[in-house]
C-alpha positions in Angstrom: -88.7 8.7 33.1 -90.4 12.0 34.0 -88.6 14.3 36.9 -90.4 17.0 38.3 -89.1 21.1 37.4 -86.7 21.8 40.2 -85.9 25.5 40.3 -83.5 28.1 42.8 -80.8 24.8 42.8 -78.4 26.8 40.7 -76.5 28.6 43.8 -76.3 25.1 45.5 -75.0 23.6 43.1 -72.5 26.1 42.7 -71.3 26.1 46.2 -71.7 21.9 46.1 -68.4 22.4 43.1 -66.9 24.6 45.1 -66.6 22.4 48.1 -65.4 19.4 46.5 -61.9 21.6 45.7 -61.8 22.3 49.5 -62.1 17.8 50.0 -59.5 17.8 47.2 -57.2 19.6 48.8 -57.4 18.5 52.4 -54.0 18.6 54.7 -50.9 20.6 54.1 -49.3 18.0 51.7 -48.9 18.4 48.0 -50.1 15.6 46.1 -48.0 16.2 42.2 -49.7 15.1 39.0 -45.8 13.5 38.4 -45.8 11.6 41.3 -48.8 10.2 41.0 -48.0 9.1 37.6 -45.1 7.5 39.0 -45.6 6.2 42.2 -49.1 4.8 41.1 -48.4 2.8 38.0 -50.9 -0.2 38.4 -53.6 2.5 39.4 -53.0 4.7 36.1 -52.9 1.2 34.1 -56.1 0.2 35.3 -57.8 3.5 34.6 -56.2 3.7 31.2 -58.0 0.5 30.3 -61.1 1.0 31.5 -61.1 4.4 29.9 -59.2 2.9 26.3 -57.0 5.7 26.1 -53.7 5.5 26.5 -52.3 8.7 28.2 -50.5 8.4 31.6 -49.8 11.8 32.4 -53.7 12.8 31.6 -55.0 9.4 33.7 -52.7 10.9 36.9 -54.4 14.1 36.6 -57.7 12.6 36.5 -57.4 11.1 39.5 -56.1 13.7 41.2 -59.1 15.9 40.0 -61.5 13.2 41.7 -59.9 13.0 45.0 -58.5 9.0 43.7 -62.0 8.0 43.0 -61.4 5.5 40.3 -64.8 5.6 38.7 -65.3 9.2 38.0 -61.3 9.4 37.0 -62.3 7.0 34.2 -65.1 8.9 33.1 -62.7 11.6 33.4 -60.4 10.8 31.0 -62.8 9.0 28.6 -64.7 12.1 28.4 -61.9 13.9 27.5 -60.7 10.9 24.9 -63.9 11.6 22.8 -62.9 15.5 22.0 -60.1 14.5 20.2 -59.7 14.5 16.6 -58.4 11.1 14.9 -56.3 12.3 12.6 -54.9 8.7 11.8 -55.2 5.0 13.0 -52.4 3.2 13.7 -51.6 -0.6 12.4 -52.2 -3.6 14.6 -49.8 -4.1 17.3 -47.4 -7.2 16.8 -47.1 -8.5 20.2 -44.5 -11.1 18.6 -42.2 -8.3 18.5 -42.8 -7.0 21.9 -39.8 -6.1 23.9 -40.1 -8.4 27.2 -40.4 -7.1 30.9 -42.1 -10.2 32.0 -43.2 -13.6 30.6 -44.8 -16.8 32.5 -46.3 -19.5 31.7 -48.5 -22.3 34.1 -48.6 -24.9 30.7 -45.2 -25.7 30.6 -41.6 -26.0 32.5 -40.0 -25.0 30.2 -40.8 -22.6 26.8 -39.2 -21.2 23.8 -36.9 -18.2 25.2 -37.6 -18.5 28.9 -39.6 -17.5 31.6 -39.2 -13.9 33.4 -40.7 -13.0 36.6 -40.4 -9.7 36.0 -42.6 -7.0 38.8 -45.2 -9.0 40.5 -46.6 -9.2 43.9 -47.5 -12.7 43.0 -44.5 -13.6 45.2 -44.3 -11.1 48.3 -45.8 -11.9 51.7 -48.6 -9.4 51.3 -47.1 -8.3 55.1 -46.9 -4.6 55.2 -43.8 -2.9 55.1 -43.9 -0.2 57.7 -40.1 1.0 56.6 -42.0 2.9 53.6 -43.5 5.1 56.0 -39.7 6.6 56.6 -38.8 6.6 53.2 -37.2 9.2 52.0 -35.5 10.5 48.9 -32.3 9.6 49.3 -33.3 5.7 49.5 -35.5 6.0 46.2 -32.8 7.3 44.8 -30.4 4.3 45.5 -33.3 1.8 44.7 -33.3 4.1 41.2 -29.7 4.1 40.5 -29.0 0.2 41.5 -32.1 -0.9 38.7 -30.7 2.0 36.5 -27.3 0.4 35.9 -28.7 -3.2 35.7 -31.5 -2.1 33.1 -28.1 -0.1 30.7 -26.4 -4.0 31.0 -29.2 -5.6 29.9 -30.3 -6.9 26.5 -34.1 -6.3 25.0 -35.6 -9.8 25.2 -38.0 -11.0 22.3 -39.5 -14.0 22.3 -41.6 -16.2 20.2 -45.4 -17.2 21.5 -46.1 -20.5 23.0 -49.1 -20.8 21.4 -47.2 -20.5 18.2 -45.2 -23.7 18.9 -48.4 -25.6 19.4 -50.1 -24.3 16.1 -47.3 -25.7 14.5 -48.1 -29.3 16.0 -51.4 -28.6 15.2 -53.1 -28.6 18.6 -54.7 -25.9 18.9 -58.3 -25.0 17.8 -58.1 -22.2 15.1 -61.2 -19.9 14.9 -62.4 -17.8 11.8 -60.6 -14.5 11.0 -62.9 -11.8 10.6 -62.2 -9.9 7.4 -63.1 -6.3 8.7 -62.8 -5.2 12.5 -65.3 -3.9 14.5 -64.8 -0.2 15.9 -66.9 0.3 19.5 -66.1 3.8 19.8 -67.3 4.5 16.5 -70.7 1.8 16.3 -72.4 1.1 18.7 -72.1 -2.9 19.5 -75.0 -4.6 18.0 -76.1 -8.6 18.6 -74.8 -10.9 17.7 -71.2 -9.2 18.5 -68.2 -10.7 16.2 -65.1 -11.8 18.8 -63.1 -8.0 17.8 -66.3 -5.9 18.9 -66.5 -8.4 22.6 -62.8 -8.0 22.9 -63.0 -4.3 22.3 -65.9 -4.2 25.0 -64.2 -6.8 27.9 -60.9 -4.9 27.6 -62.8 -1.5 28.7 -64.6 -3.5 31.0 -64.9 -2.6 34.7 -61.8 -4.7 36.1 -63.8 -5.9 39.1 -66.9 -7.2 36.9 -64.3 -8.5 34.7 -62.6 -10.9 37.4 -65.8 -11.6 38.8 -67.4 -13.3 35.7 -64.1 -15.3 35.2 -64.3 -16.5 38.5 -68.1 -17.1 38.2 -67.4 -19.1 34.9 -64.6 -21.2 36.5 -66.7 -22.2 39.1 -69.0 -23.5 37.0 -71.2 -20.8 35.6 -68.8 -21.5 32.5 -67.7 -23.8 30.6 -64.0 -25.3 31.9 -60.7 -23.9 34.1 -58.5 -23.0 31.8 -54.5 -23.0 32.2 -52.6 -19.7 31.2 -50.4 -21.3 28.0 -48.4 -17.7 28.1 -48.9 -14.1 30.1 -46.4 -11.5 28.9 -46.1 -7.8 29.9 -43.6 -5.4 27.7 -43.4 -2.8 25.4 -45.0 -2.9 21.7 -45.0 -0.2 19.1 -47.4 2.1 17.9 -47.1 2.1 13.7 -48.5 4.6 11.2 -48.8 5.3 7.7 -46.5 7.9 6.8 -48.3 10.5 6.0 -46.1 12.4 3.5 -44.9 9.5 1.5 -47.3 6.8 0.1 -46.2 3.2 1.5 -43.8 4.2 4.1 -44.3 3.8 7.7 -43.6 5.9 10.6 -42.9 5.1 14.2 -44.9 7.2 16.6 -44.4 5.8 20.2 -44.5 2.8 22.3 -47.0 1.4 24.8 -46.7 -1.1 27.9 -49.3 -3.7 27.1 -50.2 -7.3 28.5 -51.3 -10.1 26.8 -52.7 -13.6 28.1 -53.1 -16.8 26.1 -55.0 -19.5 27.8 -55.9 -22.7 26.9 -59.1 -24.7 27.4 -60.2 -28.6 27.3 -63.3 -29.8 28.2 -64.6 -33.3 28.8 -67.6 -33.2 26.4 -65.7 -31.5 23.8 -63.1 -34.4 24.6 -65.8 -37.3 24.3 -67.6 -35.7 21.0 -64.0 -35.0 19.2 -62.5 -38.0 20.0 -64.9 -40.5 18.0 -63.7 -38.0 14.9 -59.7 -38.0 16.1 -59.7 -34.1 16.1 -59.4 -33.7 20.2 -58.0 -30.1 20.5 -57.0 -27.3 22.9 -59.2 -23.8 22.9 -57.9 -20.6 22.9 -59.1 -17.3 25.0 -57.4 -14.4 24.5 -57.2 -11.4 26.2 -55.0 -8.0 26.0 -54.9 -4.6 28.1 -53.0 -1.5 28.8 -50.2 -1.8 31.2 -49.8 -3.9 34.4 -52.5 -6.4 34.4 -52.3 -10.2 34.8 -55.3 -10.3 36.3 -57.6 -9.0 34.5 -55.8 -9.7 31.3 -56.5 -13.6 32.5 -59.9 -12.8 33.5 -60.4 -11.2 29.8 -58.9 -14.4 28.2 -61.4 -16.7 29.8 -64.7 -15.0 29.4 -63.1 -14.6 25.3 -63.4 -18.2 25.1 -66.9 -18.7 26.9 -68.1 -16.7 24.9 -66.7 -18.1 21.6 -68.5 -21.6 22.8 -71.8 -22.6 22.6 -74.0 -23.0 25.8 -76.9 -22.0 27.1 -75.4 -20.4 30.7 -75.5 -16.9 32.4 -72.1 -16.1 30.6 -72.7 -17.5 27.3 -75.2 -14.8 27.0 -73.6 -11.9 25.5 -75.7 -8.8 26.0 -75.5 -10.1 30.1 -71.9 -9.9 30.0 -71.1 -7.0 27.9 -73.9 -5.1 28.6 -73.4 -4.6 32.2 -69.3 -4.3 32.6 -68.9 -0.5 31.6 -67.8 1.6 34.1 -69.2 4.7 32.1 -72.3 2.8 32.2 -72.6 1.4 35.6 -71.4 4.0 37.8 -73.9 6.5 35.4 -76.8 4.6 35.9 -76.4 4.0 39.7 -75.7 7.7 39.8 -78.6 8.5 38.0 -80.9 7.5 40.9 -79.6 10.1 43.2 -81.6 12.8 41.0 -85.0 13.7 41.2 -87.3 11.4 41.2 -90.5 12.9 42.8 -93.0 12.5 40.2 -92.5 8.5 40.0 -92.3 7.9 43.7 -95.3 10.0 44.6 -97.0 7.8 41.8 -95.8 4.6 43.7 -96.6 5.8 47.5 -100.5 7.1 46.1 -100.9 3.6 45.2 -99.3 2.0 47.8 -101.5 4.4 49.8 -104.7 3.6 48.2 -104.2 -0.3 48.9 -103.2 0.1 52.1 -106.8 2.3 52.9 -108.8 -0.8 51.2 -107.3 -3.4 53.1 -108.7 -1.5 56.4 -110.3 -3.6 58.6 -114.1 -2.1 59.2 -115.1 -0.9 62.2 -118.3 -2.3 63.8 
């Protein structure tokens, strides 16, 4: 695409930077990066996924920087991601061993270890609460001190997966391990995708695109509705190679994660399986950073539409994975607020030049 020269924009552009600090700092109030990273947990979740780096304190400041605009506090933060060395990478995360804040599932009554609630607006009256407006410190801190005590009583809770139970029984569809994983950030993702580069891809997706597909597929743009076999929240560990001793490990952190298993049965897989007597459940999976259920739901079922066979809008995978980048749609709707002179004066001449010929004579 061809822009025309533009020169003598450097001093307004200048002054453009400059404003944006005066729209930043609007009002009298102070708006701390710790507060924000506090107060704003599911916000600094969902930018920490879309971005794919893990770093709370960095995602608060990023959105203070862009005045709380989501988009650009992504783009933020995964510009900054990509100017840092990888000194090592870490082992896969055993979710089987994560430490439990909350744990659901819509399959069954009753599971293995229990089911925990845990924070969720799933259950509030979406009414709001005008007290907040005249909260002060003193009642954060009691709110603070009562879950204090309760969370020093309590006992880590680690549970076994549901979908572990039902592997056993030998219900559940396995799929083929791939022997080496794909690395997006490294490649870039090429087509056919295997499952680890489309997993990679849908957890960085947009959250809103993300939803939206799943809701498009279980309307019938997919394949079936699926039913959530297990959604757990909690913390997992981050694991290392030691690097000073050969086959020792080393700890280096922890990370709030969520995880969805859902399962899947469709009639025409029913009717085609059942004349061999090998009817069985599908699998989506889907993980992200932090807080999610959503889109962590959302993730699971366009995993398993896209592991099937089909011939619809979201079976196609350079469609879905193509166009669910924030980094990438935000950039290229962006884009079109820059020059363009050159191409539209092409455009209006020849709209112009049709227009003359179709001029009725005058007599």
């Amino acid at each position: 695409m061809a822009y025309v020269a533009v020169t003598g924009g450097r001093e307004a552009v200048e002054k453009s930077i400059e404003l944006l600090s005066k729209y930043r700092t609007g009002g009298e109030s102070q708006v701390e990066i710790e507060a924000i990273q506090e107060r704003m947990g599911l916000l600094i979740d969902r930018i920490m996924s879309e971005a794919g780096f893990y770093a709370p304190e960095y995602a608060a400041l990023a959105l203070k920087q862009s005045e709380g605009s989501l988009e650009e506090a992504v783009f933020l933060l995964r510009a900054y991601r990509s100017t840092l060395a990888r000194s090592w990478y870490s082992k896969p995360i055993s979710t089987e061993d994560m430490t439990i804040h909350r744990r659901i599932s819509a399959a069954f009554k009753d599971i293995v270890g229990g089911q925990f609630l845990g924070a969720t607006y799933d259950y509030t009256h979406r009414l709001l609460d005008f007290s907040i407006m005249d909260e002060t410190q003193e009642d954060v801190k009691k709110i603070k001190e009562k879950w204090q005590s309760m969370q020093e009583e309590a006992e880590p809770i680690k549970v076994p997966r549901v979908s572990d139970v039902l592997r056993e029984e030998g219900v559940i569809s396995c799929g083929k391990k791939e022997e080496e994983l794909e690395d997006i950030t490294l490649d870039p993702i090429t087509f056919p995708a295997p499952r680890s580069a489309r997993l990679q891809t849908i957890t960085r997706g947009e959250t809103g695109y993300v939803n939206g597909l799943a809701y498009a597929g279980i309307r019938g743009f997919g394949q079936s509705h699926p039913t959530v076999g297990e959604l757990r929240t909690g913390d997992v560990e981050i694991i290392i190679d030691y690097p000073m001793a050969e086959g020792e490990e080393l700890y280096v952190g922890s990370i709030v994660c969520t995880e969805v298993e859902s399962f899947f049965s469709e009639e025409s897989q029913e009717e085609s399986q059942e004349e061999t007597n090998e009817l069985k459940l599908g699998i989506g999976y889907g993980l992200v950073f932090g807080r999610n259920d959503n889109k962590a739901i959302s993730m699971s079922i366009l995993d398993y539409i896209l592991c099937s066979e089909g011939d619809g809008i979201l079976n196609n995978q350079e469609f879905v994975l193509l166009h669910g980048d924030c980094l990438e749609m935000s950039g290229f709707i962006s884009h079109l607020k820059l020059p363009h002179y050159v191409t539209f004066q092409s455009k209006l001449d020849r709209v112009r030049s049709t227009a003359k010929k179709e001029e009725p004579e005058h007599e």
